[in-house]
BALOBA-1460 file (C-alpha; in Angstrom, 3 decimals):
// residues 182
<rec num="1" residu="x" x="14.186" y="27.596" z="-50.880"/>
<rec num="2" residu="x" x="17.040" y="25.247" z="-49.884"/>
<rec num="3" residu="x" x="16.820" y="23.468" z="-46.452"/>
<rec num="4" residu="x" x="18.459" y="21.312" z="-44.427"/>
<rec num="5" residu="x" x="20.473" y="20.417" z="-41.068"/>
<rec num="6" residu="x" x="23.420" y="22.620" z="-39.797"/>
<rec num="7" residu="x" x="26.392" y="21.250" z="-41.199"/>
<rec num="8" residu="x" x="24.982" y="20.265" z="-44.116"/>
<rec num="9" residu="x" x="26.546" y="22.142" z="-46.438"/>
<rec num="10" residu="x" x="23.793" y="24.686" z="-47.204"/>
<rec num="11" residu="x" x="26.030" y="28.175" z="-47.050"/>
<rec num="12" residu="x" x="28.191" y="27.012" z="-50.105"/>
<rec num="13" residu="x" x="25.246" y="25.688" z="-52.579"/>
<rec num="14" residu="x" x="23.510" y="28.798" z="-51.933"/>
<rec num="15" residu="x" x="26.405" y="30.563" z="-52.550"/>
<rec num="16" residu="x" x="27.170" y="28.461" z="-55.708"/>
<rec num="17" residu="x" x="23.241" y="28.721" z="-56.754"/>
<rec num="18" residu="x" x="23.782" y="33.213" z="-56.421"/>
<rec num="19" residu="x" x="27.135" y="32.470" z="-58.493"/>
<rec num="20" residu="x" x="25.258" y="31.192" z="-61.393"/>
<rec num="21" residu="x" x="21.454" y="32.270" z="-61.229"/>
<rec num="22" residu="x" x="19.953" y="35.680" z="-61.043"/>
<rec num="23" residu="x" x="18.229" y="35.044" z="-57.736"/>
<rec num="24" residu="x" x="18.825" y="36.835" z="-54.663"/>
<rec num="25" residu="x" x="19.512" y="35.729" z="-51.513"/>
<rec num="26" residu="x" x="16.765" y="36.816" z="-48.764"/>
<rec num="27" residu="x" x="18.720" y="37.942" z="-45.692"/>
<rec num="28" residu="x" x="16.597" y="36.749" z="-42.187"/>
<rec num="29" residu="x" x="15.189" y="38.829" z="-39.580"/>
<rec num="30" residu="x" x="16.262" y="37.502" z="-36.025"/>
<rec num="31" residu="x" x="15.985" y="38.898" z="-32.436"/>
<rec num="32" residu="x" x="19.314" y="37.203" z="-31.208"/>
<rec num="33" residu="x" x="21.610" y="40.187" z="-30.560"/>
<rec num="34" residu="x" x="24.684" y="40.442" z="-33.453"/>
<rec num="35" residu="x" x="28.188" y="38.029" z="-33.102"/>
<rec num="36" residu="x" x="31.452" y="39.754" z="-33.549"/>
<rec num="37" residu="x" x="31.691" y="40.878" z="-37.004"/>
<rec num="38" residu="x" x="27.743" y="40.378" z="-37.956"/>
<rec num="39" residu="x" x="26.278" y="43.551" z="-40.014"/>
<rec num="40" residu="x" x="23.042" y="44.322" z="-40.034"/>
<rec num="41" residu="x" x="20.766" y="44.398" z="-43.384"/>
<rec num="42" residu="x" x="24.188" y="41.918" z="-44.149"/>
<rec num="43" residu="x" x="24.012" y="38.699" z="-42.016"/>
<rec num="44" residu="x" x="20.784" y="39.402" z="-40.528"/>
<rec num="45" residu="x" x="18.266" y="42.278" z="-39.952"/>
<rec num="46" residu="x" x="18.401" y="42.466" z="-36.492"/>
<rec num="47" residu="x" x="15.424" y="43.362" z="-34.527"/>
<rec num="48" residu="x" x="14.379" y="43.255" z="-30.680"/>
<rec num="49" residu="x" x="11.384" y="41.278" z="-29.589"/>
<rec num="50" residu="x" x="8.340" y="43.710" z="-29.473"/>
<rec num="51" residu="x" x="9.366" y="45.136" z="-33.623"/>
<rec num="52" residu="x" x="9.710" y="41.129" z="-34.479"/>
<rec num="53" residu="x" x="6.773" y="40.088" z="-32.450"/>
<rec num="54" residu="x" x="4.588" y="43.588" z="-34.394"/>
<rec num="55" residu="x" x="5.801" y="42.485" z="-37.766"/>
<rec num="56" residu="x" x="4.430" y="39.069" z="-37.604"/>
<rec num="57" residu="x" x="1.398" y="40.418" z="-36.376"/>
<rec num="58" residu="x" x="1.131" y="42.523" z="-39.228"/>
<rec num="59" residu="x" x="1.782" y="39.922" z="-41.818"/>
<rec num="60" residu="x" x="5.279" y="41.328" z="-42.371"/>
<rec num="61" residu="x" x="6.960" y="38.242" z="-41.198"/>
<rec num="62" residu="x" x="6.579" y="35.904" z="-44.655"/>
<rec num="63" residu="x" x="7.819" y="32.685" z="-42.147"/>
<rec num="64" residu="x" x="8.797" y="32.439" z="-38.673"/>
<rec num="65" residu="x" x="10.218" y="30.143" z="-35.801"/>
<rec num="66" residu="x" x="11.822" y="30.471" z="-32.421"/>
<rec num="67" residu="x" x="15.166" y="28.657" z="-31.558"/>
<rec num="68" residu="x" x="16.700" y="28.673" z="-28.411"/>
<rec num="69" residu="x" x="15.278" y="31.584" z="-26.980"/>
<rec num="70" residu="x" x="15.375" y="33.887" z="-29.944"/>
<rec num="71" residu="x" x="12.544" y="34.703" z="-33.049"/>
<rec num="72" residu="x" x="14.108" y="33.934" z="-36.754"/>
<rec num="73" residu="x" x="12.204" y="35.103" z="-39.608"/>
<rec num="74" residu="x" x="11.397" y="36.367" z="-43.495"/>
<rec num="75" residu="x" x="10.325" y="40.079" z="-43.751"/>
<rec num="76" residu="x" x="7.734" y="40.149" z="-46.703"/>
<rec num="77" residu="x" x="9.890" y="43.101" z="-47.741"/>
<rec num="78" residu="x" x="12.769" y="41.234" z="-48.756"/>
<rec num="79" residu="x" x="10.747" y="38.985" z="-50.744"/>
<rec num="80" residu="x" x="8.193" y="40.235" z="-52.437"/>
<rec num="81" residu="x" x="9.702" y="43.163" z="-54.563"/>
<rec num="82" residu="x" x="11.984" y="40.556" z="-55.661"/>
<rec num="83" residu="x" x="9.420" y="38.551" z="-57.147"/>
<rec num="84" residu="x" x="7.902" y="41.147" z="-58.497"/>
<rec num="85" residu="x" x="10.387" y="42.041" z="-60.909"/>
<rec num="86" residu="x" x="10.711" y="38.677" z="-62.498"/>
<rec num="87" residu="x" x="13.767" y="37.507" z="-60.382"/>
<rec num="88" residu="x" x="13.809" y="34.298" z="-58.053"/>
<rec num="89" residu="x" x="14.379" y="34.571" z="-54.036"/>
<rec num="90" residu="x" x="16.867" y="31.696" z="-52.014"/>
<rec num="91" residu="x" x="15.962" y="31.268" z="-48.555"/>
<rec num="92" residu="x" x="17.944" y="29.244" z="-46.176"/>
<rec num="93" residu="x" x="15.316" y="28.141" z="-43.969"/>
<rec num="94" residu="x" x="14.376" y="25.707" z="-41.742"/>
<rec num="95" residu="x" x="11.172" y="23.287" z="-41.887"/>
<rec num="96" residu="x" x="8.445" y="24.990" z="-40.057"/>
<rec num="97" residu="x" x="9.670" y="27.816" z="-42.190"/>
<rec num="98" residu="x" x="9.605" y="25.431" z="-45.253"/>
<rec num="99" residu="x" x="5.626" y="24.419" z="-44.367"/>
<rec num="100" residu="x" x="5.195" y="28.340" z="-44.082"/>
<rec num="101" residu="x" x="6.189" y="29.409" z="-46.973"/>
<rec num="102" residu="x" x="4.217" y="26.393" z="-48.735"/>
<rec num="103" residu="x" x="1.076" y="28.074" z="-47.465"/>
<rec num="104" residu="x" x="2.352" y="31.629" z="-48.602"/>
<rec num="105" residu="x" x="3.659" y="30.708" z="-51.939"/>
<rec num="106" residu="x" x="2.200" y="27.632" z="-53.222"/>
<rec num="107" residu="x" x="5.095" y="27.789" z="-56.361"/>
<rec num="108" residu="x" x="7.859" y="27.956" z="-54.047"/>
<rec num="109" residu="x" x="9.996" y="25.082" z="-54.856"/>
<rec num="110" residu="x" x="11.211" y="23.540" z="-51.552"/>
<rec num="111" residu="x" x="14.829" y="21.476" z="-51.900"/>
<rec num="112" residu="x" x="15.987" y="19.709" z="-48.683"/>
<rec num="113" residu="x" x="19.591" y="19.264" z="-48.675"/>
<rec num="114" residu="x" x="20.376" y="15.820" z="-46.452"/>
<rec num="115" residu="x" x="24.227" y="14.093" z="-45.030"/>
<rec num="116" residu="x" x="24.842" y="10.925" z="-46.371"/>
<rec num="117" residu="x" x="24.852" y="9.817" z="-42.639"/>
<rec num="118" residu="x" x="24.279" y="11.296" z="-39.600"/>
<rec num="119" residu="x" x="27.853" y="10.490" z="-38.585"/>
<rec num="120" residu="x" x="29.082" y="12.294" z="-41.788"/>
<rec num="121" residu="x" x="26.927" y="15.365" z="-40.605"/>
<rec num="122" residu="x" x="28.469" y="15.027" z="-37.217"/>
<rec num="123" residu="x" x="32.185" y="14.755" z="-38.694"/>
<rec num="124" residu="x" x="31.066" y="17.709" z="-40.713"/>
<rec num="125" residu="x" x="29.908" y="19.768" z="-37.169"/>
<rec num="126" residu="x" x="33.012" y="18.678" z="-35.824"/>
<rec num="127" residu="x" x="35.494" y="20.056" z="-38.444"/>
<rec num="128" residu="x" x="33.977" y="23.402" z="-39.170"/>
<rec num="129" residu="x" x="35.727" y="24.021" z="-35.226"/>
<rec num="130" residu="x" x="31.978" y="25.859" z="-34.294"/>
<rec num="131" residu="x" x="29.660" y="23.690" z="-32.772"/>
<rec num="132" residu="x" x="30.565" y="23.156" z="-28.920"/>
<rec num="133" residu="x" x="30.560" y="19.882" z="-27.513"/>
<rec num="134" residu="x" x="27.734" y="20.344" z="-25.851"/>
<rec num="135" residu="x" x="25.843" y="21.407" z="-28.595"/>
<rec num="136" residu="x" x="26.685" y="18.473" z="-30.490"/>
<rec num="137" residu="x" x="24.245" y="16.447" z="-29.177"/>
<rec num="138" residu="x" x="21.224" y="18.943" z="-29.820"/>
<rec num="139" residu="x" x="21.940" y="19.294" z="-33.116"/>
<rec num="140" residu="x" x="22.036" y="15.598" z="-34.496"/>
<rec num="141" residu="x" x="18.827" y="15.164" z="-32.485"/>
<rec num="142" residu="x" x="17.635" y="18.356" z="-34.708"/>
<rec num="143" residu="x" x="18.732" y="17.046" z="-37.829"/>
<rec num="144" residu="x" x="17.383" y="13.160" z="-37.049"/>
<rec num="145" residu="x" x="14.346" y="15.452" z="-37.436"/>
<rec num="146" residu="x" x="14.576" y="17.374" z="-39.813"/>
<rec num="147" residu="x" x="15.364" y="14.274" z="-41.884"/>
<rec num="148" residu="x" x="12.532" y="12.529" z="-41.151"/>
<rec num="149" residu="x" x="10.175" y="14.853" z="-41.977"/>
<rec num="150" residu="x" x="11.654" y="15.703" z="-45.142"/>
<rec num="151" residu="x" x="9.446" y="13.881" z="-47.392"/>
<rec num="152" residu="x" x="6.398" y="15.387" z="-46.180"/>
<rec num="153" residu="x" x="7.781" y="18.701" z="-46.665"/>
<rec num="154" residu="x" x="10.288" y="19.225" z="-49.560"/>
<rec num="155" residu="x" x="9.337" y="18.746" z="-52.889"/>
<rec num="156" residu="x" x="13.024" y="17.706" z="-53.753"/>
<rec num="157" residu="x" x="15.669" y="15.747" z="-51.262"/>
<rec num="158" residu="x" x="19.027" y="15.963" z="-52.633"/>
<rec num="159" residu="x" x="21.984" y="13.920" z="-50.366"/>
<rec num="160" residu="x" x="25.232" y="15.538" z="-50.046"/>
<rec num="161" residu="x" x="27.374" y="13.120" z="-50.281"/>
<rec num="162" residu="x" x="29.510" y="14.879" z="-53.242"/>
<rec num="163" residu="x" x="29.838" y="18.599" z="-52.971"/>
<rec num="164" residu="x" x="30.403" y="19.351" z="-57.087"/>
<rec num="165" residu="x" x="28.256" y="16.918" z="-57.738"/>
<rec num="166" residu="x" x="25.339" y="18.495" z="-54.946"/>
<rec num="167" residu="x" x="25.682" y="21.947" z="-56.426"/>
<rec num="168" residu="x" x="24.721" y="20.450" z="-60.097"/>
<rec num="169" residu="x" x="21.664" y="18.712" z="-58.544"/>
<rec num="170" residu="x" x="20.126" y="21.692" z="-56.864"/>
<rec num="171" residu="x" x="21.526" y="23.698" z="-60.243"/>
<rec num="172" residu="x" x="19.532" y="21.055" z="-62.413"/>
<rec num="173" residu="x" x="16.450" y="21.437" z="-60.035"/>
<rec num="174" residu="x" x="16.362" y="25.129" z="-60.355"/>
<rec num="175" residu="x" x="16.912" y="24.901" z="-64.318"/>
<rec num="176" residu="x" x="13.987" y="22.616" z="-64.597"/>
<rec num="177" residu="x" x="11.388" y="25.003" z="-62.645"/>
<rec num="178" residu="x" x="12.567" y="27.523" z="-64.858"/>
<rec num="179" residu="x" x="15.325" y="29.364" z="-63.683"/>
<rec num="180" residu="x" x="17.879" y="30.624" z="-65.613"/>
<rec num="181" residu="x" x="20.947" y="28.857" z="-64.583"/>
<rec num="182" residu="x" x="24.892" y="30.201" z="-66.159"/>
């Protein structure tokens, strides 16, 4: 499971973590309605309130957490069948979902991905051209957070400070918990 603040830099070591492991990627469940190009089963499975709200009920919600105004989740169904046949499952999650999936999995290896600064992070916000103004604000406070409770959390804190030289961290964590890494 790789965490971490918005910004960070999470999309790309996933992606460089599917590029050379066998894990898959588990795809969220969220009530927020889809953006402009967003496909469902794809970006997210998306679900209205009352299916969400049954599913957790029902233990088919693996994790869960609401963020401004709308649920975001794991369905157990992405997960599990996965694990069952031997391969490992990346979640980009946050770190309620983090302490969650601690209690459902106590193997899960947890890896919080951190900014150098939190000016980096915000320089970071600012050039991928999506994070409004007034949104900026929010989301350091979120990931002055995050940060701080990393410790308690994670079971490995790696600062991205280097991209390259991230990707091999998280690469090296994986290899030593067993995973096959190319």
């Amino acid at each position: 499971m790789i965490s971490g603040p918005s910004g960070v830099g999470k999309t790309t070591i996933v992606e460089a973590v599917l590029d050379r492991t066998s894990s898959v990627f588990s795809v969220s469940a969220t009530t927020r309605p889809p953006r402009r190009g967003e496909v469902d089963g794809e970006d997210y499975h998306f679900l209205n309130r009352e299916d969400f709200e049954a599913k957790v009920t029902e233990g088919d919600i693996l994790e869960w957490v609401e963020y401004g105004g709308y649920l975001y989740g794991t369905l157990r169904a992405a997960v599990d069948p996965v694990l069952r046949s031997g391969q490992s499952v990346i979640l980009d999650i946050e770190n309620e979902g983090a302490k969650q999936i601690r209690g459902a999995y106590e193997n899960a290896v947890l890896i919080f991905v951190s900014p150098p600064t939190l000016s980096a992070l915000q320089e970071r916000l600012v050039g991928r051209g999506d994070t409004p103004e007034s949104d900026m604000e929010v989301r350091l406070d979120v990931a002055t957070a995050q940060m701080a409770e990393a410790p308690y959390v994670y079971d490995h804190i790696v600062e991205n400070d280097d991209l390259t030289r991230t990707i091999e961290q998280v690469l090296g964590i994986l290899r030593s918990e067993g995973v096959h890494v190319a």
